[in-house]
N, C-alpha and C positions, 0 to 999 in steps of 0.2 A: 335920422328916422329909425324907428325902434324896426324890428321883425324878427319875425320866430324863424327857425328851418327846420327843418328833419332831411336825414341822411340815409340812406339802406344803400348798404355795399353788397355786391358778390352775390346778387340777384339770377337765379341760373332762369334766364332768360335773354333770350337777343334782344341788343338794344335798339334795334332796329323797331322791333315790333313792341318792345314798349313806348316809345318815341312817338307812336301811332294814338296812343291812350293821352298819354303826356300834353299832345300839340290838342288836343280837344279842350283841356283843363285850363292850359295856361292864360293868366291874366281873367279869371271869372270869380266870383263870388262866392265865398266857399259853400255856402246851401247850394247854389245852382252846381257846383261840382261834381259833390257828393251826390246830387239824385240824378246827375250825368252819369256816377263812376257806376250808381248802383242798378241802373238797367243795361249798361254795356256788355254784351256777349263776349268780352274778351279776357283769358286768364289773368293779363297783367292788370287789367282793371279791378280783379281783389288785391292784389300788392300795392296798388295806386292808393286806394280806397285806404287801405290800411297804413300808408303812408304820412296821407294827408290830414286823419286826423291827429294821428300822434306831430305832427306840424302844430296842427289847433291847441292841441294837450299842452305843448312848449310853449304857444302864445298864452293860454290861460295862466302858466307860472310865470309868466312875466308880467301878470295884468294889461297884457293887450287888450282887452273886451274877448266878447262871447264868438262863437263860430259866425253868428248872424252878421257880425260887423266887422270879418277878412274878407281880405283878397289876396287870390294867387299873385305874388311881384313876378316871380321866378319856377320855372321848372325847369330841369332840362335831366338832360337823361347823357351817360358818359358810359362808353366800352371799359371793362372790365376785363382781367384776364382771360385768356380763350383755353378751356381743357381738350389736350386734344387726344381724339381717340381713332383705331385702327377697323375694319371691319376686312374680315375676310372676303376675297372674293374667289372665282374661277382659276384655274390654273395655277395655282399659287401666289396669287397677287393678291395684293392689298389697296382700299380706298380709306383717305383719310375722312376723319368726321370732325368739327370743331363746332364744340359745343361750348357759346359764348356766354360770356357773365356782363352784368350792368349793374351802373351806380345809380340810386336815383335820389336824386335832390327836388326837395320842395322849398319858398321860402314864403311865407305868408305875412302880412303887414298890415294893420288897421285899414278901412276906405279910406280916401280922402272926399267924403261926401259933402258937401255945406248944406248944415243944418240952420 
């Protein structure tokens, strides 16, 4: 079976919280997605948005068909390096901060609808 994917690494975002946008998307229709991605109040939901077409963009060069006639096979979302940073606190101590990164993968593949 033919399918497109798109990649975005090192997304400084927790992948927890794109995970959140991710599990809404997976296995839907890409029009039903994308007017999903584009009323959702959530930051990673422009990174998703912006994802999933460049996903569509890759099925176009491969002549999969039109956005009209994908579906999500695959999404899933993977931890990334953690940057980890210090904050001052009281008495001369310190609290750690870790600020984590995510991979996101989309893989999009004609319906199989009978026509």
């Amino acid at each position: 079976m033919s399918e497109a994917k798109a990649v975005l690494r090192f997304v400084r975002m927790a992948p927890r919280k794109v995970r959140m946008v991710v599990d809404l998307i997976r296995g839907r229709d890409v029009p039903d997605a994308l007017s999903i991605l584009k009323y959702l109040p959530r930051s990673a939901a422009k990174v998703v948005d912006q994802l999933l077409r460049s996903s569509v963009a890759n099925a176009g060069q491969k002549e999969l068909g039109g956005p009209e006639s994908l579906r999500i096979v695959r999404a899933y979302v993977d931890g990334g390096p953690t940057l980890k940073r210090f904050r001052a606190r009281s008495m001369g101590k310190a609290n750690s901060i870790k600020k984590r990164t995510s991979h996101i993968t989309i893989v999009v593949a004609p319906s199989e609808t009978p026509s």
